[in-house]
ROMARVO-689706 format. One record per residue (C-alpha): residue number from 1; residue in one letter; x, y negated, z. Coordinates in pm, whole numbers, plus 50000, padded with zeros to 5 digits. Example, Ala and Ser with C-alpha at 12.3 -4.5 7.8 and 13.67 -1.06 7.14 Angstrom:
<pts>
i; aa; px; py; pz
1; a; 51230; 50450; 50780
2; s; 51367; 50106; 50714
</pts>
This chain:
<pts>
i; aa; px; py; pz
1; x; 63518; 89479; 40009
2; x; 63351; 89818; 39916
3; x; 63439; 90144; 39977
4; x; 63517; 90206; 39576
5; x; 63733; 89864; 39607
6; x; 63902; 90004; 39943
7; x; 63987; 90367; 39797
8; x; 64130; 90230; 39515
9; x; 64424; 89974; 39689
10; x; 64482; 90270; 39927
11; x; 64577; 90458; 39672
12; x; 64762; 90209; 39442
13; x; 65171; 90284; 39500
14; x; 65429; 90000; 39532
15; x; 65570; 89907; 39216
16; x; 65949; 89939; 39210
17; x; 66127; 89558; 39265
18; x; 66467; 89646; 39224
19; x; 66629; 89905; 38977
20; x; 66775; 90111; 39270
21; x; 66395; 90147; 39345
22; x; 66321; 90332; 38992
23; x; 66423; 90685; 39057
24; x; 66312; 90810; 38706
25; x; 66544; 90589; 38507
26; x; 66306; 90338; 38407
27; x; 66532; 90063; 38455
28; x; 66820; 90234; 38285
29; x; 66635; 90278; 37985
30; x; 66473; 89906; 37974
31; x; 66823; 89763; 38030
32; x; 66959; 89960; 37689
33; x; 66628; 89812; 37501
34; x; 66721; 89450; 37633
35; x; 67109; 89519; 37498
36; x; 66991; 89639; 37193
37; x; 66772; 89377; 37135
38; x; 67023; 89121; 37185
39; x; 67214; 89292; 36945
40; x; 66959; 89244; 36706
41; x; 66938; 88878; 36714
42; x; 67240; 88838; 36600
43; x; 67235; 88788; 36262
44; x; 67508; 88898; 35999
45; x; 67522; 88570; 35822
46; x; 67609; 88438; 36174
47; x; 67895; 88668; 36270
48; x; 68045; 88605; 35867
49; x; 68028; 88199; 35962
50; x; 68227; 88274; 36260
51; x; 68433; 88446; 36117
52; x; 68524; 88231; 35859
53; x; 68486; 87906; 36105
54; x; 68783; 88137; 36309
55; x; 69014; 88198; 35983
56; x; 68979; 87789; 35908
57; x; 69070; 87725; 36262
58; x; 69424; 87976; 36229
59; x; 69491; 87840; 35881
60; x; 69519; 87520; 36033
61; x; 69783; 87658; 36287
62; x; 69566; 87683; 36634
63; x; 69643; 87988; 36787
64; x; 69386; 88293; 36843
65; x; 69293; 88231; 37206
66; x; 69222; 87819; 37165
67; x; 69060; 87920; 36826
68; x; 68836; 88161; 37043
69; x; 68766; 87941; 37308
70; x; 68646; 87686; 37044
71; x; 68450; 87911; 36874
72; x; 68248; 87973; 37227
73; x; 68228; 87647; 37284
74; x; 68072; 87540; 36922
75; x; 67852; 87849; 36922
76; x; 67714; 87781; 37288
77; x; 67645; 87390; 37175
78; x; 67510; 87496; 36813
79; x; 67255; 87741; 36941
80; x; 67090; 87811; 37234
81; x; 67302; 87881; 37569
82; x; 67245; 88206; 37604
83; x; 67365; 88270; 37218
84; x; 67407; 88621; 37257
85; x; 67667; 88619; 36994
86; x; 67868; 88327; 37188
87; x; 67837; 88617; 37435
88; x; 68039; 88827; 37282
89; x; 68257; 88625; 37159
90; x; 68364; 88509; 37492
91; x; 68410; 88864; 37582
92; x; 68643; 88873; 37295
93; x; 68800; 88603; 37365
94; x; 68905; 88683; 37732
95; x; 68988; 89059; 37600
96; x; 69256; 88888; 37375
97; x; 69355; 88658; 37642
98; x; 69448; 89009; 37889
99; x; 69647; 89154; 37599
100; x; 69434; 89289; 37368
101; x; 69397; 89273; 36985
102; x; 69181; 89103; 36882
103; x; 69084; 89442; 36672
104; x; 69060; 89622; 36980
105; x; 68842; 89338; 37107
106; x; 68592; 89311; 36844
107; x; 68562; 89725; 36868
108; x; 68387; 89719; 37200
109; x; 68084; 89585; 37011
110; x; 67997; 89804; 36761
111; x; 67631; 89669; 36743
112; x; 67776; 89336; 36588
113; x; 68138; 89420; 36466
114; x; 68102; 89715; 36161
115; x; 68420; 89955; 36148
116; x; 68508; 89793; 35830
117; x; 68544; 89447; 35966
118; x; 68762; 89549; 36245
119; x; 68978; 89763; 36002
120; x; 69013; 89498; 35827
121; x; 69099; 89252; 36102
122; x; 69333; 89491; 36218
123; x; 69473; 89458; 35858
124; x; 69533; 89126; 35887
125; x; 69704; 89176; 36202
126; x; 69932; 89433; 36140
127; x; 70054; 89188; 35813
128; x; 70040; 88878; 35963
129; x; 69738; 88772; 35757
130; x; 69451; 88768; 35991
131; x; 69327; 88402; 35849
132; x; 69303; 88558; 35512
</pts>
């Protein structure tokens, strides 16, 4: 090894392994471009099939959490298994399962769920129409 080769591992730093390692936020940062790339991959025409897929399901008189849970399972089968909208849907799904509506559910994603579709599942919630 030469001196130029020597002087320049000594004075190479350790590379950060762990996110508790990255002090200037690095991590944090690379994490919210990984989320918001999921997000991305999900496609609208994919989220209006579901939705429809869900209002067939409650038309035919299966209640919201089963229709959920078969959603997740047809979207994690269809697609790869780390569908990043059967993802969401599962967190959905166990939202509505502790209580929630399934408005208030869909809200936590913003990236995937517009304001106008949750206003207007909360609609169909408040009427009694949510598989119209």
């Amino acid at each position: 090894m030469s001196v130029v080769e020597s002087n320049l591992l000594s004075e190479k730093k350790p590379v950060p392994t762990h996110q508790a390692d990255d002090i200037d936020g690095r991590a944090d940062t690379q994490q919210k471009t990984y989320e918001r790339d999921i997000f991305r991959r999900i496609r609208t025409r994919d989220v209006c099939q579901t939705a429809r897929q869900l209002a067939t399901l409650l038309r035919a008189g299966m209640p919201l959490v089963p229709a959920l849970s078969a959603l997740v399972e047809q979207l994690r089968g269809v697609r790869a298994k780390d569908s990043p909208l059967a993802e969401i849907m599962e967190q959905v799904a166990n939202d509505v399962n502790s209580g929630s509506t399934l408005a208030d559910a869909l809200s936590k994603h913003p990236n995937v769920f517009s304001s106008l579709f949750v206003n207007m599942v909360a609609a169909g919630e408040t009427s009694g129409t949510l598989e119209e």
